[in-house]
Gaussian input, Z-matrix of N, CA and C with variables (Angstrom, degrees):
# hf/3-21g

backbone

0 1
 N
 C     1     B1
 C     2     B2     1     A1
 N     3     B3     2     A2     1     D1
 C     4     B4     3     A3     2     D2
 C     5     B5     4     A4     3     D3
 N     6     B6     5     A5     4     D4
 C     7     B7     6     A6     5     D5
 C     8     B8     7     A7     6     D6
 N     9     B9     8     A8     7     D7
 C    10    B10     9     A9     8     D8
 C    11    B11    10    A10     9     D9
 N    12    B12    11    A11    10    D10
 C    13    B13    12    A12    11    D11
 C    14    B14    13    A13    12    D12
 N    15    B15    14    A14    13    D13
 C    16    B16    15    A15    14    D14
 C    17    B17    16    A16    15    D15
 N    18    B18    17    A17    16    D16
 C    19    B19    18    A18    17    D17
 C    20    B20    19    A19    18    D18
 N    21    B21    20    A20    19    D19
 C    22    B22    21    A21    20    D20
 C    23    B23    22    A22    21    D21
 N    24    B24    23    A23    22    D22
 C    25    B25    24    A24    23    D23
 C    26    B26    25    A25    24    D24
 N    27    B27    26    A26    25    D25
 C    28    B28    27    A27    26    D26
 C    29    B29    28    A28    27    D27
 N    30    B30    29    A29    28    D28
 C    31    B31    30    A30    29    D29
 C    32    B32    31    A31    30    D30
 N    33    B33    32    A32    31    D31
 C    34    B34    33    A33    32    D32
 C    35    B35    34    A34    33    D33
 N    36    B36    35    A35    34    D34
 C    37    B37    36    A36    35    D35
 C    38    B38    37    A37    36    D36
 N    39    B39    38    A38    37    D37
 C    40    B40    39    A39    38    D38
 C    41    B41    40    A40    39    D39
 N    42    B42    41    A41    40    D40
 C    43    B43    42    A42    41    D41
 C    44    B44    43    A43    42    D42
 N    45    B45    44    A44    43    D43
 C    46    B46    45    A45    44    D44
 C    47    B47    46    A46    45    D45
 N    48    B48    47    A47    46    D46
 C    49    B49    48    A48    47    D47
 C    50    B50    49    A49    48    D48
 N    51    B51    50    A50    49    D49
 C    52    B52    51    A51    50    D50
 C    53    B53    52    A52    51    D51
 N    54    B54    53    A53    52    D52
 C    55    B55    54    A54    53    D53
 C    56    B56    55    A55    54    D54
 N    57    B57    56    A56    55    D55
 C    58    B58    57    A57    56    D56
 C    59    B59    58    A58    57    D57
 N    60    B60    59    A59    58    D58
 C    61    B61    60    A60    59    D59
 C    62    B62    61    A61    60    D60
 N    63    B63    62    A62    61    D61
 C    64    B64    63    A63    62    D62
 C    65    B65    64    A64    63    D63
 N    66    B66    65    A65    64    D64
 C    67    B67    66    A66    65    D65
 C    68    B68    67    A67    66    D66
 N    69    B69    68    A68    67    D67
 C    70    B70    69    A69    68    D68
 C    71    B71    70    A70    69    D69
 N    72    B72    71    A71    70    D70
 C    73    B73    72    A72    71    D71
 C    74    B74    73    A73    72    D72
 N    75    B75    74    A74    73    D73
 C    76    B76    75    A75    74    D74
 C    77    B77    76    A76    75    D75
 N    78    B78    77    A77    76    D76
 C    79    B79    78    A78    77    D77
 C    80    B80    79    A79    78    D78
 N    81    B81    80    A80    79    D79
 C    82    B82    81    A81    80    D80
 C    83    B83    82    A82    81    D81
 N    84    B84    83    A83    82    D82
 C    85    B85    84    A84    83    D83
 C    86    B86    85    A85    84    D84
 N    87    B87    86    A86    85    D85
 C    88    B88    87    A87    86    D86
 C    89    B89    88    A88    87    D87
 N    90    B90    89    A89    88    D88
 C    91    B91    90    A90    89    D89
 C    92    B92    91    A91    90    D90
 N    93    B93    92    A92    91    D91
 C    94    B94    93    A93    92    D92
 C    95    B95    94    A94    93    D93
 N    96    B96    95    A95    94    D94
 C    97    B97    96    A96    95    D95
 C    98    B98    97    A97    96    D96
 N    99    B99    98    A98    97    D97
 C   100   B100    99    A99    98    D98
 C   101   B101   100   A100    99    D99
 N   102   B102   101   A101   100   D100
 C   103   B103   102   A102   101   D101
 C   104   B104   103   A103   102   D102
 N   105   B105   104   A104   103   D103
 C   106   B106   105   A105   104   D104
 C   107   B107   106   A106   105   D105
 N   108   B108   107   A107   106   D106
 C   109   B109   108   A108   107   D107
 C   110   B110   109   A109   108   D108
 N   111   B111   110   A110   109   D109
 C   112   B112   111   A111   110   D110
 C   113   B113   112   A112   111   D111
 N   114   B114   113   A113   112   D112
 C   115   B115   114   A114   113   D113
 C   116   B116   115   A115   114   D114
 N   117   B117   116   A116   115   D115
 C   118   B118   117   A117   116   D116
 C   119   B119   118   A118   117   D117
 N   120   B120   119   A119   118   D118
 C   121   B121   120   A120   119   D119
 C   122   B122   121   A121   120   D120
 N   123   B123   122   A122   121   D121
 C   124   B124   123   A123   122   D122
 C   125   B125   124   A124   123   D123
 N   126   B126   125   A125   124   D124
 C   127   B127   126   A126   125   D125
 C   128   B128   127   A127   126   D126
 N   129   B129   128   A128   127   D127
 C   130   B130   129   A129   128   D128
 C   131   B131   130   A130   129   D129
 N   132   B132   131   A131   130   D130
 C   133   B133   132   A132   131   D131
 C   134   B134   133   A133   132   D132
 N   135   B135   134   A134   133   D133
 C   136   B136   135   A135   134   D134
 C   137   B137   136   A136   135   D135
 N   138   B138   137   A137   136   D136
 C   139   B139   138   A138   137   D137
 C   140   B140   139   A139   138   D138
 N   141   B141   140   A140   139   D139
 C   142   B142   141   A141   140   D140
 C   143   B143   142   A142   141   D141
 N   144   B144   143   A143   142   D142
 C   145   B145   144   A144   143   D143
 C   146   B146   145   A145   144   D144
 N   147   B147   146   A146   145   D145
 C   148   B148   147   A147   146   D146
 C   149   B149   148   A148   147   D147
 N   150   B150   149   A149   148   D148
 C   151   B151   150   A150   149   D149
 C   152   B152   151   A151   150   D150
 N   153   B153   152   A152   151   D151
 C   154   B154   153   A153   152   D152
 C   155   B155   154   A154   153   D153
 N   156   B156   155   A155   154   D154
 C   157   B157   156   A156   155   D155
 C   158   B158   157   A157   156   D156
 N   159   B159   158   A158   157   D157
 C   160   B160   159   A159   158   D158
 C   161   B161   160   A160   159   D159
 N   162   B162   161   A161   160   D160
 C   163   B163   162   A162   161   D161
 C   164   B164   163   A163   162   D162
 N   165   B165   164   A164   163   D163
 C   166   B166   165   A165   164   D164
 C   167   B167   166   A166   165   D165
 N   168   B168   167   A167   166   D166
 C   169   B169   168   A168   167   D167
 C   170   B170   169   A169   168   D168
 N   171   B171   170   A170   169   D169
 C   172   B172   171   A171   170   D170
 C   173   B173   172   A172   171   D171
 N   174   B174   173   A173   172   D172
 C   175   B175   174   A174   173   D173
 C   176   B176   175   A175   174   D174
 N   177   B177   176   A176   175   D175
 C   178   B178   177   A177   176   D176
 C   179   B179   178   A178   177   D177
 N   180   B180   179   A179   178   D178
 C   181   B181   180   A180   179   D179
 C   182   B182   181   A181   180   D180
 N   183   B183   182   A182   181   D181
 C   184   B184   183   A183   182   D182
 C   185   B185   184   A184   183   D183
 N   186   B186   185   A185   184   D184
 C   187   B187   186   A186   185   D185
 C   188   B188   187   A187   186   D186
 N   189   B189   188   A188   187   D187
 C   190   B190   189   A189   188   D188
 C   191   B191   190   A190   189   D189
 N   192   B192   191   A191   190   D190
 C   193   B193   192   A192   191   D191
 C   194   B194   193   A193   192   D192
 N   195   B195   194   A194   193   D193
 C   196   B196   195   A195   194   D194
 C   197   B197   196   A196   195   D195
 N   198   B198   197   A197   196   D196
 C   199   B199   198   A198   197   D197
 C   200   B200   199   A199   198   D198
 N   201   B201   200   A200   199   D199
 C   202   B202   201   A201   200   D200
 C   203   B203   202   A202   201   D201
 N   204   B204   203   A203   202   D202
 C   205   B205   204   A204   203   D203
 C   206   B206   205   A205   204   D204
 N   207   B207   206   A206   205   D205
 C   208   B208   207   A207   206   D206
 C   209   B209   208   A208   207   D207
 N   210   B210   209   A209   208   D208
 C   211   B211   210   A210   209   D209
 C   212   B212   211   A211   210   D210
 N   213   B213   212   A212   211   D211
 C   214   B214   213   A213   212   D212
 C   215   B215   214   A214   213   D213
 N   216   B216   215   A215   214   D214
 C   217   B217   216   A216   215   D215
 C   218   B218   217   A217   216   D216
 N   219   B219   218   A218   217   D217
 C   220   B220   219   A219   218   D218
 C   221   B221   220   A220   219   D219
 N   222   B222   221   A221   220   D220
 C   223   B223   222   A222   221   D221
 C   224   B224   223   A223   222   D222
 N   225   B225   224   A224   223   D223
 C   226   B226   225   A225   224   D224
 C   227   B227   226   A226   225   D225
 N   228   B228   227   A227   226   D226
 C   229   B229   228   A228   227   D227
 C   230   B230   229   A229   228   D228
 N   231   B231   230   A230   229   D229
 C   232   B232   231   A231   230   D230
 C   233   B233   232   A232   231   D231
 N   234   B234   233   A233   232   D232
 C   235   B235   234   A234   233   D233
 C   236   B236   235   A235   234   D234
 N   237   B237   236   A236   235   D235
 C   238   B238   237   A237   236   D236
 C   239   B239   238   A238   237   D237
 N   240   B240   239   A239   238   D238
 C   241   B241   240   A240   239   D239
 C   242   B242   241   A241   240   D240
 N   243   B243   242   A242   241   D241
 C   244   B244   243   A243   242   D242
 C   245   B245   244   A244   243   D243
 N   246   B246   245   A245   244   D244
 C   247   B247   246   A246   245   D245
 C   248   B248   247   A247   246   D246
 N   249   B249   248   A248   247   D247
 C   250   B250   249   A249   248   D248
 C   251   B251   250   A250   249   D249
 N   252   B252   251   A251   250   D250
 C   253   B253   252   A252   251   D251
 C   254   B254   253   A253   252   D252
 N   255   B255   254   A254   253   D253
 C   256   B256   255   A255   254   D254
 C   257   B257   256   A256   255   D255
 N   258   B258   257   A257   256   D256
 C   259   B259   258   A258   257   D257
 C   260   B260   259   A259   258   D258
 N   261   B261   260   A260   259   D259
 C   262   B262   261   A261   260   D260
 C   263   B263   262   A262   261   D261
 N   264   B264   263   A263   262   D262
 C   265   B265   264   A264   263   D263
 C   266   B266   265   A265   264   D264
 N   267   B267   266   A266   265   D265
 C   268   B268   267   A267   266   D266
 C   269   B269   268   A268   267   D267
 N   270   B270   269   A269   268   D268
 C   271   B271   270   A270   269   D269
 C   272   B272   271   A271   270   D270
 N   273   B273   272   A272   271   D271
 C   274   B274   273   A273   272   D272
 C   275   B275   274   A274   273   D273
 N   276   B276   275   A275   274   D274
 C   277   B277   276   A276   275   D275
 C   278   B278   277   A277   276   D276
 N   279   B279   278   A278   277   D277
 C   280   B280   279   A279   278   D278
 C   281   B281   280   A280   279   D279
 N   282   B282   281   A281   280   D280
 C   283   B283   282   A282   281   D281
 C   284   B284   283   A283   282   D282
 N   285   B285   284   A284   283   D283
 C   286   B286   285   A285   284   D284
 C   287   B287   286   A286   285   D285
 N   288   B288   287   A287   286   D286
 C   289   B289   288   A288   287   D287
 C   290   B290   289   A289   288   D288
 N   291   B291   290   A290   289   D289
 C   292   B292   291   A291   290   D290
 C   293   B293   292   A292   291   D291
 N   294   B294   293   A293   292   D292
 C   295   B295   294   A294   293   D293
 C   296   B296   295   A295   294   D294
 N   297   B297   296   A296   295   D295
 C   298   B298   297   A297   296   D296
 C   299   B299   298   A298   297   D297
 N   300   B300   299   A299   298   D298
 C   301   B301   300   A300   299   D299
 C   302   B302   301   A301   300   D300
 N   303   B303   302   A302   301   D301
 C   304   B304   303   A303   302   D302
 C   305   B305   304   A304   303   D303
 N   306   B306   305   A305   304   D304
 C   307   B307   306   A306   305   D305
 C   308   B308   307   A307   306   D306
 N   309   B309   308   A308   307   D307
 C   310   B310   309   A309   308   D308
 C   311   B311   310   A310   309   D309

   B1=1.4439
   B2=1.5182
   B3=1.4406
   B4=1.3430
   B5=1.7225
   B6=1.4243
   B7=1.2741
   B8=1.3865
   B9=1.5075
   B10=1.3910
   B11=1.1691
   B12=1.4113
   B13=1.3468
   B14=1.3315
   B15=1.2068
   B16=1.6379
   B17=1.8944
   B18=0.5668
   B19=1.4277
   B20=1.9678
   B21=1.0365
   B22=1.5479
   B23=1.6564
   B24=1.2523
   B25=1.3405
   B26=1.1337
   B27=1.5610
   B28=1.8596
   B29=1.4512
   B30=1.3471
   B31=1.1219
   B32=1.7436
   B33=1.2530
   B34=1.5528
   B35=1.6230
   B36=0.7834
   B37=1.7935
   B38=1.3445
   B39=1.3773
   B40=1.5633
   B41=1.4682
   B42=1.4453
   B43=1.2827
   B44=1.4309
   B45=1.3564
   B46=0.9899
   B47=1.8859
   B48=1.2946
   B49=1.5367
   B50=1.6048
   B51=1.1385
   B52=1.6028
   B53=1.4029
   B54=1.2876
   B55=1.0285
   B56=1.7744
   B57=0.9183
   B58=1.4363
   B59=1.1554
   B60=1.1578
   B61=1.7439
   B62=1.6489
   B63=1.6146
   B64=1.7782
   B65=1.2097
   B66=0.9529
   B67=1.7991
   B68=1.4919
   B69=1.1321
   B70=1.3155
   B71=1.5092
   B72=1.5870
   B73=1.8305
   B74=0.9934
   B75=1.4612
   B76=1.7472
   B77=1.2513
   B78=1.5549
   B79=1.6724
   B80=1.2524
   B81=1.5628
   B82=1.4169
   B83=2.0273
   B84=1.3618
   B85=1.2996
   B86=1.6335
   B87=1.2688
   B88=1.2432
   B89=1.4681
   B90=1.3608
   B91=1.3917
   B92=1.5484
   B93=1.0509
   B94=1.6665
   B95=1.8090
   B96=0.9351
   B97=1.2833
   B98=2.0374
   B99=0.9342
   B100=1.7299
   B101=1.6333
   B102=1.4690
   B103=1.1192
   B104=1.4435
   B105=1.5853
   B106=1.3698
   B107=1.7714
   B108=1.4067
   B109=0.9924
   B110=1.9454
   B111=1.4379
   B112=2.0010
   B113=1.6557
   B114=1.6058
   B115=1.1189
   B116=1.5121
   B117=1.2892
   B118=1.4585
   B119=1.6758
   B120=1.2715
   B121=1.3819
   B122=1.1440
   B123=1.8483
   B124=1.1195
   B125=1.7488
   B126=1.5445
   B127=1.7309
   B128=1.6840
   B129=1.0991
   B130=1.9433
   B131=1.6432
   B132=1.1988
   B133=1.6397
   B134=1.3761
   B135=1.7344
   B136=1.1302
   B137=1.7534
   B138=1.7755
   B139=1.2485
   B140=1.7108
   B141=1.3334
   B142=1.4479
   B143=1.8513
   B144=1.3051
   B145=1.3549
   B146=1.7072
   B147=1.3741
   B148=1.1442
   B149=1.5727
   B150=1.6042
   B151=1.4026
   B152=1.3905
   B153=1.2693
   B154=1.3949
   B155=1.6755
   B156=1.2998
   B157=1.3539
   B158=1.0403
   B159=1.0973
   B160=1.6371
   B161=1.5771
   B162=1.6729
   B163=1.6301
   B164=1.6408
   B165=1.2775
   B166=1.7819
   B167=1.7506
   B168=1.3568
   B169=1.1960
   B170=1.7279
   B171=0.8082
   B172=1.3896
   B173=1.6533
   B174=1.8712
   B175=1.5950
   B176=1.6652
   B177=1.7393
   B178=1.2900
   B179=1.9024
   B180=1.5747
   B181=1.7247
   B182=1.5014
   B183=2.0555
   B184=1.0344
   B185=1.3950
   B186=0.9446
   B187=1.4721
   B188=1.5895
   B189=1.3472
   B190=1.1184
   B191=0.8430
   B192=1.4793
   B193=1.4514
   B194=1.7471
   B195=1.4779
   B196=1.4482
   B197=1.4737
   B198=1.8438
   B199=1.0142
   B200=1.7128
   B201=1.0454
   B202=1.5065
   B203=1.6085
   B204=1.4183
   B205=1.1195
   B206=1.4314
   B207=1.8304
   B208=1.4359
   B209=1.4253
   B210=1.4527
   B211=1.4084
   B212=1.7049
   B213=0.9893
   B214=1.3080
   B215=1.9649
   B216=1.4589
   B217=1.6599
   B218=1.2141
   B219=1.3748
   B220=2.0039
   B221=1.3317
   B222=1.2094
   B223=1.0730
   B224=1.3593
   B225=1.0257
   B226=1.7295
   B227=1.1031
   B228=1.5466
   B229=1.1528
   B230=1.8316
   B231=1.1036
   B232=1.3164
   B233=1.5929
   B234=1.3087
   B235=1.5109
   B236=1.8399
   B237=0.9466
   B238=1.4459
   B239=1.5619
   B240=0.9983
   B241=1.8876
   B242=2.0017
   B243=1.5724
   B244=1.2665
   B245=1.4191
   B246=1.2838
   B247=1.2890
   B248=1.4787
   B249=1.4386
   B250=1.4345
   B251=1.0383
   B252=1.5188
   B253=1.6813
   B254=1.6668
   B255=1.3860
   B256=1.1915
   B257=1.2034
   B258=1.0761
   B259=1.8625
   B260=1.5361
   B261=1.3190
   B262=1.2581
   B263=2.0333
   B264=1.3787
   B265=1.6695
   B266=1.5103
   B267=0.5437
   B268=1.8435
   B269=1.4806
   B270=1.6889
   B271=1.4360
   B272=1.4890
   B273=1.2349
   B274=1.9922
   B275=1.3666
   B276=1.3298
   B277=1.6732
   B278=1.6231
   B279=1.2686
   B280=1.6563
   B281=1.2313
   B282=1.3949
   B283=1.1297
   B284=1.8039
   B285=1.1525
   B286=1.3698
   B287=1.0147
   B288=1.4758
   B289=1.2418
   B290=1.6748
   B291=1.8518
   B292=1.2343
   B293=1.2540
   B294=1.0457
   B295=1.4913
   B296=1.5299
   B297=1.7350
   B298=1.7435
   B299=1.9119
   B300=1.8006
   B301=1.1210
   B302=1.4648
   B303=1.5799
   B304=1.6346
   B305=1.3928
   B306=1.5906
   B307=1.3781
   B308=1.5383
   B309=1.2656
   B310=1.4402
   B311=1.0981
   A1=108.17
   A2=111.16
   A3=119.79
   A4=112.37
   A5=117.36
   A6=115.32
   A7=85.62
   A8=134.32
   A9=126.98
   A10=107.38
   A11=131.11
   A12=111.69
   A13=131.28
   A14=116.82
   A15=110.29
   A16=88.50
   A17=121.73
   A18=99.90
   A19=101.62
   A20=99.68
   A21=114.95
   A22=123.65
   A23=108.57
   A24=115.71
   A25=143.56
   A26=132.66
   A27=108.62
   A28=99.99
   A29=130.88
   A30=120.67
   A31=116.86
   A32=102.77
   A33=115.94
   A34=123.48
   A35=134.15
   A36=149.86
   A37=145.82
   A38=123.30
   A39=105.63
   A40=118.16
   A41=118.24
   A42=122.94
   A43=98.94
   A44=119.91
   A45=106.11
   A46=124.81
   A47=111.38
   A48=97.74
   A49=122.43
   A50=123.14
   A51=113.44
   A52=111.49
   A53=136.37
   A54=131.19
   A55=111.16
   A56=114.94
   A57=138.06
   A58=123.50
   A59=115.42
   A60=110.56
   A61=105.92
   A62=104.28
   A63=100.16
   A64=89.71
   A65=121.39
   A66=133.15
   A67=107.44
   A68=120.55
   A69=146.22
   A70=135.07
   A71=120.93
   A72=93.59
   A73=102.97
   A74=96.00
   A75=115.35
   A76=130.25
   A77=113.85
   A78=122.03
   A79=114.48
   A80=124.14
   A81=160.62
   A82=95.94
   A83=89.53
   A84=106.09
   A85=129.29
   A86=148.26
   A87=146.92
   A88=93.83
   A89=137.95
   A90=105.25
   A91=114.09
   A92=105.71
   A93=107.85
   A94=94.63
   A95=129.67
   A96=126.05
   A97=98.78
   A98=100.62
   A99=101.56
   A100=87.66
   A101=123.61
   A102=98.98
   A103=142.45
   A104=107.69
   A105=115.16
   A106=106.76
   A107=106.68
   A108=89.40
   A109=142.46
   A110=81.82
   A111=73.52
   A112=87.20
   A113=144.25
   A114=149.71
   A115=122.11
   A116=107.99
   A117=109.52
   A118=123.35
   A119=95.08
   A120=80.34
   A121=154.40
   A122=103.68
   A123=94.55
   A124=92.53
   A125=118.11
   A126=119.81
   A127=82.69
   A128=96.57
   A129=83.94
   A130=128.08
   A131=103.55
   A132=95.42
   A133=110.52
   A134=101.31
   A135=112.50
   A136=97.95
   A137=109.32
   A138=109.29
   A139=108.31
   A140=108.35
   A141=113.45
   A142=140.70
   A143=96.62
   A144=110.94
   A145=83.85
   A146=138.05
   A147=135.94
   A148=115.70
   A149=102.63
   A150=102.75
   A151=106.55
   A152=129.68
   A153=136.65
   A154=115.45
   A155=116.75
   A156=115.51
   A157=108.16
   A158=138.69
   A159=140.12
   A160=110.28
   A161=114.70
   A162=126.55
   A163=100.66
   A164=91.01
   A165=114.40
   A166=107.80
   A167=124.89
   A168=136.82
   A169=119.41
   A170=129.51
   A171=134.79
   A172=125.98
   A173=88.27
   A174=97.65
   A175=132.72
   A176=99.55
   A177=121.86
   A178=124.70
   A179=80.49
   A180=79.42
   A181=128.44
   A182=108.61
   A183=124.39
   A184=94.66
   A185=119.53
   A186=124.72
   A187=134.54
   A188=124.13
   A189=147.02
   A190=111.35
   A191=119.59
   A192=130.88
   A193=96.21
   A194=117.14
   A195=103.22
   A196=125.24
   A197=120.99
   A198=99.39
   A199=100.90
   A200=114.63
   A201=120.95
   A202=90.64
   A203=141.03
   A204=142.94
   A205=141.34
   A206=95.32
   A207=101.24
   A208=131.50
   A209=111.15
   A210=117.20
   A211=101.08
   A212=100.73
   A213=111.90
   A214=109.47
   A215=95.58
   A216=85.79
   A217=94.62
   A218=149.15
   A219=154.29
   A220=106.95
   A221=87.36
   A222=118.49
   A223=125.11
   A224=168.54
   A225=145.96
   A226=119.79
   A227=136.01
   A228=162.14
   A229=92.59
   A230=104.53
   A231=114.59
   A232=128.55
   A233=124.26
   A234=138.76
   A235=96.74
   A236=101.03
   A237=108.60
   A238=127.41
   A239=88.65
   A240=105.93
   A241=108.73
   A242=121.61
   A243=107.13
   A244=113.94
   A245=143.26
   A246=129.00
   A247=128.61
   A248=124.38
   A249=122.88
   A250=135.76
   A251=141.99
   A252=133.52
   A253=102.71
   A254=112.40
   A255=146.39
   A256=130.41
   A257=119.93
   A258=119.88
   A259=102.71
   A260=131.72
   A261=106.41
   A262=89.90
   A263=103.50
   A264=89.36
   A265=112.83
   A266=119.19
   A267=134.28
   A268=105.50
   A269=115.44
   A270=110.31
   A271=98.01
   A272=108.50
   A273=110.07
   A274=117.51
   A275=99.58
   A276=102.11
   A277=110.14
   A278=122.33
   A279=144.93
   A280=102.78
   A281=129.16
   A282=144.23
   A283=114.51
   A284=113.42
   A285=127.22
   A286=126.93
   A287=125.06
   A288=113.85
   A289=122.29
   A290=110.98
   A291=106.60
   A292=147.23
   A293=126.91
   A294=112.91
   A295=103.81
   A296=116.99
   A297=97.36
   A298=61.77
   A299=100.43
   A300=116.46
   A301=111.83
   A302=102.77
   A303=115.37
   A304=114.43
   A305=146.63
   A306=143.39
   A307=110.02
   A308=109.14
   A309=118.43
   A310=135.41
   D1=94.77
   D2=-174.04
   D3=-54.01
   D4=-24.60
   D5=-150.76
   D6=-88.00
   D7=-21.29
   D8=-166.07
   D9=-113.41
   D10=27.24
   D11=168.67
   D12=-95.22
   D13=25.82
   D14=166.47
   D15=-104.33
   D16=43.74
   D17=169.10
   D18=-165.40
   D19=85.39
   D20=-167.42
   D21=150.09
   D22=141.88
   D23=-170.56
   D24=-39.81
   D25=126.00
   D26=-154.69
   D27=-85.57
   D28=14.60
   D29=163.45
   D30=-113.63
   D31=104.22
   D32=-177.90
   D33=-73.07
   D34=147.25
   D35=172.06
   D36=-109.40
   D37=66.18
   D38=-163.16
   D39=-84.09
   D40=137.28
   D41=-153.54
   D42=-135.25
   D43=132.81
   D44=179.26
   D45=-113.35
   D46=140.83
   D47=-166.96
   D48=-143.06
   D49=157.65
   D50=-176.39
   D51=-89.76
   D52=-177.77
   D53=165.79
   D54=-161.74
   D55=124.59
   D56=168.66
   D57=-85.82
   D58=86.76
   D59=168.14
   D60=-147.18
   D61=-158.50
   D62=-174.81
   D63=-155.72
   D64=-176.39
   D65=162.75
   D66=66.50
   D67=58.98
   D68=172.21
   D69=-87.15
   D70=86.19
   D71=-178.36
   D72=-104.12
   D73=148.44
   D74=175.69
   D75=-100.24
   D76=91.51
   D77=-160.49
   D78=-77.93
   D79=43.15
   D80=171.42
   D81=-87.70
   D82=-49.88
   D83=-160.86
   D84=-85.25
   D85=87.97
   D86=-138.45
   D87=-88.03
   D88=-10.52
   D89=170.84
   D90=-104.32
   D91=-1.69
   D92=174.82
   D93=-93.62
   D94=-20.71
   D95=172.46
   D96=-65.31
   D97=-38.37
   D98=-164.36
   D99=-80.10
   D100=-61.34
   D101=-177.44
   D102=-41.14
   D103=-37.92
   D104=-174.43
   D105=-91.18
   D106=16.51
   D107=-174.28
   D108=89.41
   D109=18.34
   D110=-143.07
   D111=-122.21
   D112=133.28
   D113=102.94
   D114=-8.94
   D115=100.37
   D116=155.72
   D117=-41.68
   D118=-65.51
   D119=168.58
   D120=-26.50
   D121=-36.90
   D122=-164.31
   D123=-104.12
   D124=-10.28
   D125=-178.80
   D126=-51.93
   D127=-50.85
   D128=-163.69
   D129=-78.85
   D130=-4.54
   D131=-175.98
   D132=-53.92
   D133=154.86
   D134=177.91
   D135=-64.62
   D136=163.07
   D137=-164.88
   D138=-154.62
   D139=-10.42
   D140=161.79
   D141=-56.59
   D142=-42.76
   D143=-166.32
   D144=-82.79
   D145=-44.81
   D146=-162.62
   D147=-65.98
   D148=-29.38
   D149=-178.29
   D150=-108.60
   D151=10.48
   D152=135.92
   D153=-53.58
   D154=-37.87
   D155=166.20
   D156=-101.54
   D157=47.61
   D158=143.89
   D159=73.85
   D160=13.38
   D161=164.42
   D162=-63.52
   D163=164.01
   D164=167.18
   D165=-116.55
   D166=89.31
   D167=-165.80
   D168=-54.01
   D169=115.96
   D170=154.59
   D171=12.58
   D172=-61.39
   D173=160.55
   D174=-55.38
   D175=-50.46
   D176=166.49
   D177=-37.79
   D178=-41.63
   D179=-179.08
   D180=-100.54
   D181=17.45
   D182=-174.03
   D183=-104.90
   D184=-53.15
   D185=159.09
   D186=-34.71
   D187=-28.35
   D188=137.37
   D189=-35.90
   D190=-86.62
   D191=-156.83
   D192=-56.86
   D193=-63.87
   D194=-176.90
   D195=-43.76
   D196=-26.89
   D197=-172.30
   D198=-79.46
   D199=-26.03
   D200=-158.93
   D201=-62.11
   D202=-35.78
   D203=138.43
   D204=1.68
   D205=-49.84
   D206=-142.87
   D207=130.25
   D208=-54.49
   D209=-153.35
   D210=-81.96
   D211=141.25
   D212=-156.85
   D213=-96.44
   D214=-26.01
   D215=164.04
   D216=-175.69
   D217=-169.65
   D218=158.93
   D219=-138.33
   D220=177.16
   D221=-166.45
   D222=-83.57
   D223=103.14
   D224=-155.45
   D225=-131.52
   D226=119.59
   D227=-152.41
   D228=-88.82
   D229=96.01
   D230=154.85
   D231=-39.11
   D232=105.71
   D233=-166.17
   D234=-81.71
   D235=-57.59
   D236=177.17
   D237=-40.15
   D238=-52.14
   D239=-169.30
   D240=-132.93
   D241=84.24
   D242=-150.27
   D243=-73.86
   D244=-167.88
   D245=-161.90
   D246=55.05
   D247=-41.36
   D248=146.46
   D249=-52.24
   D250=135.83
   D251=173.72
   D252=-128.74
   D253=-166.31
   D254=-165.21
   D255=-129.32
   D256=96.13
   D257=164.58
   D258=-42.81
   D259=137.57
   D260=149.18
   D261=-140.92
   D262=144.02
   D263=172.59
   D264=-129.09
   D265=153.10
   D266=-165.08
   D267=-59.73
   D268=-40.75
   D269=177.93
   D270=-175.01
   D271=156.32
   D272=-177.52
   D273=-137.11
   D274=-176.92
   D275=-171.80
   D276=2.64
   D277=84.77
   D278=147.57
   D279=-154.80
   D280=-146.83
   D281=-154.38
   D282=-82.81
   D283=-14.42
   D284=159.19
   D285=-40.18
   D286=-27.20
   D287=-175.61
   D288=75.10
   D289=-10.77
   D290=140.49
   D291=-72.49
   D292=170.29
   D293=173.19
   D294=-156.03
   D295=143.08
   D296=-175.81
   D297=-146.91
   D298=136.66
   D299=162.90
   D300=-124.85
   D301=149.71
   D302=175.50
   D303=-60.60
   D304=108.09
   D305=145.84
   D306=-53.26
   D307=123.82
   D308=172.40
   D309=-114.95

């Protein structure tokens, strides 16, 4: 994650792991975006500098709303590198009903 590397360890780890979950939107996708309601735009705004000043970002409050939903985590279209995306999930192994385990 190019956008975060000044702020993280210079020693990196790739790990590889499964993950079990459901309730997934994929903001790849413009009609599940319409369904749920949701602006690309704003899943993606930048969101750092804003919550450096003590804002609640754009992204932040799309994310909300999906979980308040349901949706359990999306999908994310990599800005950096296009054609690549992102798992990202809202929360794991607890009560979620996700689960992401270590392959070893």
């Amino acid at each position: 994650m190019k956008s975060h590397s000044d702020n993280r360890s210079a020693k990196l780890e790739i790990v590889r792991v499964s993950v079990a979950t459901d309730k997934i939107i994929d903001l790849r996708n413009a009609e599940a975006l319409r369904a749920a309601g949701i602006d690309l735009n704003d899943a993606i705004a930048p969101w750092q500098e804003i919550v450096r000043e003590g804002g609640v970002p754009r992204s932040w409050t799309v994310r909300n709303r999906l979980e308040s939903s349901g949706i359990k985590g999306l999908i994310d279209p990599s800005r950096k590198a296009p054609g690549l995306w992102h798992l990202v999930l809202f929360s794991w192994n607890d009560d979620s009903r996700s689960h992401v385990y270590l392959i070893e």
